[in-house]
N, C-alpha and C positions, 0 to 999 in steps of 0.2 A: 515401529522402528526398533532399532534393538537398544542395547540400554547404552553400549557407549556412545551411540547418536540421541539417545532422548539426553545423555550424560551436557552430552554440546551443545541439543539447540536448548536445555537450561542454561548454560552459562553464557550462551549467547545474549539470553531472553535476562538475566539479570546485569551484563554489564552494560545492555544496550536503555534499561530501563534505569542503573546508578546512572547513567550521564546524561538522561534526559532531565533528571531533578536538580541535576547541578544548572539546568536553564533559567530557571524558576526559584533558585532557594533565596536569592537578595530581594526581599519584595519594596523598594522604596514606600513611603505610607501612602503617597497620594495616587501612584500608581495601583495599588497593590492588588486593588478587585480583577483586574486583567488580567493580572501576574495568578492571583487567585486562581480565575476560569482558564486560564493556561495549565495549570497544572492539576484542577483539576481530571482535565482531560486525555490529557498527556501519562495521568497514572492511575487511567482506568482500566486500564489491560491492552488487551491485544495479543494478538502472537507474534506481533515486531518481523512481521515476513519477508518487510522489506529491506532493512537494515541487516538481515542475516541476508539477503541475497547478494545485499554488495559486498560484505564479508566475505561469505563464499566463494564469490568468484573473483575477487582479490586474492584468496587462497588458493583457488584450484590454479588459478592463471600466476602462479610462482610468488604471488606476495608474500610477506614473513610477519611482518610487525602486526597482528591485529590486533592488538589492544591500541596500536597510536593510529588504527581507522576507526574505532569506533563511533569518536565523536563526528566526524562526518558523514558516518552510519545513521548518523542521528538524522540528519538534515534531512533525509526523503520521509523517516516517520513524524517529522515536525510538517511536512506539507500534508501527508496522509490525514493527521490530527485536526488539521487546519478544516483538510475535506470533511471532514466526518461533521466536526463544526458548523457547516454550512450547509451540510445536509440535510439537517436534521432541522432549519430553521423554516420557522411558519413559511414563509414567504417561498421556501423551495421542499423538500417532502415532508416539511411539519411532524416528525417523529418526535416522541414525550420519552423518549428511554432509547439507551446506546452502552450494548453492553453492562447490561441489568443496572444501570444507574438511569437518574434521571438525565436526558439531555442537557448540555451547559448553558442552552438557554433556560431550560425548568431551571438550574441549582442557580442558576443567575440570573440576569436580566437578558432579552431577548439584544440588549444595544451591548452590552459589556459580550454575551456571547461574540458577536458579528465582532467583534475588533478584537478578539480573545484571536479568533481564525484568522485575521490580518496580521496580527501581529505575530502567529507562526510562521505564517508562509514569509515575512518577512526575517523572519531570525532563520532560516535555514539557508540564506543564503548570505547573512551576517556568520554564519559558522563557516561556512566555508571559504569564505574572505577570512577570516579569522585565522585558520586554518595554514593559508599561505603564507598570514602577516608572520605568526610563531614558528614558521620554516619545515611546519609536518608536510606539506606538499609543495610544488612550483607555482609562480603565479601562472604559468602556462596551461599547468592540470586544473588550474583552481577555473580556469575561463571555459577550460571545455566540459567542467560540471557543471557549472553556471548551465553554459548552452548547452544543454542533456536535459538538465533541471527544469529549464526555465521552458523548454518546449516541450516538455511532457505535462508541465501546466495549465500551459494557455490555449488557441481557439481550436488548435490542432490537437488538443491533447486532453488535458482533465477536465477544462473547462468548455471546452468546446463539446466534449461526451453530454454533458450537463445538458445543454443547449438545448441541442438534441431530444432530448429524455423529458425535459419539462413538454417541448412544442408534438411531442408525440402523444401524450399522454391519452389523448381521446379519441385518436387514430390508428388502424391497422400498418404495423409496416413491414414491408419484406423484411428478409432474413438477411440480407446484404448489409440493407440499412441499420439492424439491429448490430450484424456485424462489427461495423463502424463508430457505432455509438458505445460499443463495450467496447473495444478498440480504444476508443480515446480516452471516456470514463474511469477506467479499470483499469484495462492493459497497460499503458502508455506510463504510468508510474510506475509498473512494476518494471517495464523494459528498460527504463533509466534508472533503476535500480541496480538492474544486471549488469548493463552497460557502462554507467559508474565504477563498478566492483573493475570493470576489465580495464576501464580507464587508470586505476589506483595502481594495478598492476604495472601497466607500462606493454601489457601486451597488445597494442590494439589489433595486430590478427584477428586477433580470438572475438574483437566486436560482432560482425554478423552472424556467431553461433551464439552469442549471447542473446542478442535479440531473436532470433530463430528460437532459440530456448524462450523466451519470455512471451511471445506472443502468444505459442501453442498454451503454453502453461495459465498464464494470463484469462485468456477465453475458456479455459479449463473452469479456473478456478471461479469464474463469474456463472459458470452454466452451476457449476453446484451452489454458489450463492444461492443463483434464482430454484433450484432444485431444494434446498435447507429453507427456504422463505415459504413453500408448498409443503412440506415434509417434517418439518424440524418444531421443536417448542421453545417456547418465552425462555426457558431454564436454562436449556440447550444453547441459542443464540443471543441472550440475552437482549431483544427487542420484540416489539411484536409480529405474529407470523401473519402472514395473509397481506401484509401492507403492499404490496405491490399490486395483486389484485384490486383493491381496496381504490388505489389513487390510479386505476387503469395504466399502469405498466405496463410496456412492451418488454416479458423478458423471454429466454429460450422456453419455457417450461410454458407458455402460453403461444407461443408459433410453435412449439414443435412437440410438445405432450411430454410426459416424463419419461418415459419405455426411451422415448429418441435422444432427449436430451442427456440422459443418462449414456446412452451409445456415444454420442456426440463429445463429450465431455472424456470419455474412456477413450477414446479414438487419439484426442488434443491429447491428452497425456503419453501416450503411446509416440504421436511427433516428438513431443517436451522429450522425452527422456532419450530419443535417440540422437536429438541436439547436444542432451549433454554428454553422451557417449565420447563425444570433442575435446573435451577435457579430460585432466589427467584429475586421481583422488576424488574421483565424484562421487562416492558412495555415500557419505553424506546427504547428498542434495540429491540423488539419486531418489533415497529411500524417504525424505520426507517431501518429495514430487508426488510417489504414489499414495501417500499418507493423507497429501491434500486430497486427494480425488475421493477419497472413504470418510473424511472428517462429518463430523455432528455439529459443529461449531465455525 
């Protein structure tokens, strides 16, 4: 990227991470161990991809103010967080480190973990109610991120990918079916990311190039996933490599070999960016689309 785009998605990446701590900084005492493993997880990094996405296309699609969307910005990486949380727990892929830390079931208790992850997916949608109450958006816009939010979550969406992926594990599945399972796991948050972003704007035209943008991109960014989990190090990723092998995962990189998945992946980025050819000032997101496709991390 060039430096005045690495200039923005830093200051992206820092005011999206000052308002994530403003979640977490009053820790009542009897509360507090939650509030704890809330935050500890919440400022273990990231590259906040989704919060800049609704940024961004609140910008490209005519918005002004983005510093007074940030904190709504927040609300899709407080579900993302929430995921990660639950991911990572015994009982679903049992991972001991996230992001070169240990897991917030390792730094905490495996029960304060599971309700660390309740208790974001539920504050992301207390922010956005919030959000209405203090008069930064309509209660009309605040209903249809609700609905954006809330079904990129559930059986058709984040959790329903989940589903999927646990009752595969041991079994071969077509590429359709894999499809679908990254489709809803992966995709499906990042699409209500974008779509968000357009919703904030006021443009909703511009919805179905949003999602067009987000799917391609989406299954992009999941084929390198599974490509960086075959390829990539502990230092690099900061969890361990081979886990998906390891707990017989169905990912791209094991139906369709690396030479393909990598075509594959370069192909979806190739739709992604003529989606956002649709918008106006895309250079930005332009340039850190193809950025994703090259990443180590």
């Amino acid at each position: 990227m060039t430096d005045r785009h690495e200039q923005l998605l830093q200051a992206y990446a820092e005011k999206i991470n000052e308002e994530l701590l403003k979640f977490t900084e009053n820790k009542p005492e009897l509360q507090s161990s939650v509030l704890e493993a809330m935050e500890y997880s919440l400022s273990a990094g990231g590259k906040r991809l989704r919060p800049v996405l609704i940024l961004e296309f609140y910008r490209m699609c005519g918005g002004e103010d983005i510093d007074k969307m940030v904190k709504l910005a927040c609300a899709v990486e407080l579900i993302h967080t929430y995921s990660l949380i639950h991911d990572d727990l015994p009982c679903m892929d049992n991972d001991d480190f996230r992001r070169g830390k240990p897991s917030c079931h390792k730094a905490f208790s495996e029960e304060i973990a599971l309700l660390a992850g309740d208790a974001l997916n539920t504050l992301a949608f207390e922010v956005i109610t919030d959000c209405a109450m203090e008069g930064t958006i309509s209660a009309e816009t605040a209903v249809m991120l609700i609905s954006v939010l809330s079904k990129a979550i559930g059986t058709d969406g984040m959790i329903g990918g989940q589903v999927i992926d646990l009752q595969t594990e041991e079994e071969v599945i077509d590429l359709e079916t894999l499809n679908t399972l990254q489709s809803c796991k992966t995709g499906a948050l990042i699409e209500a990311a974008c779509v968000m972003g357009v919703i904030l704007s006021g443009r909703m035209e511009y919805i179905p190039a949003a999602a067009e943008y987000a799917q391609a991109m989406g299954r992009a960014f999941q084929i390198v996933d599974d490509i960086l989990d075959v390829t990539g190090t502990f230092e690099e990723l900061g969890k361990p490599i081979g886990s998906d092998s390891e707990q017989h995962k169905n990912t791209y990189v094991s139906l369709l070999g690396l030479q393909r998945s990598r075509q594959k992946a370069a192909q979806l980025t190739v739709t992604a960016l003529g989606a956002l050819k649709k918008f106006e000032n895309n250079e930005f997101l332009f340039e850190l689309t193809q950025e994703l496709l090259d990443r180590r991390s």
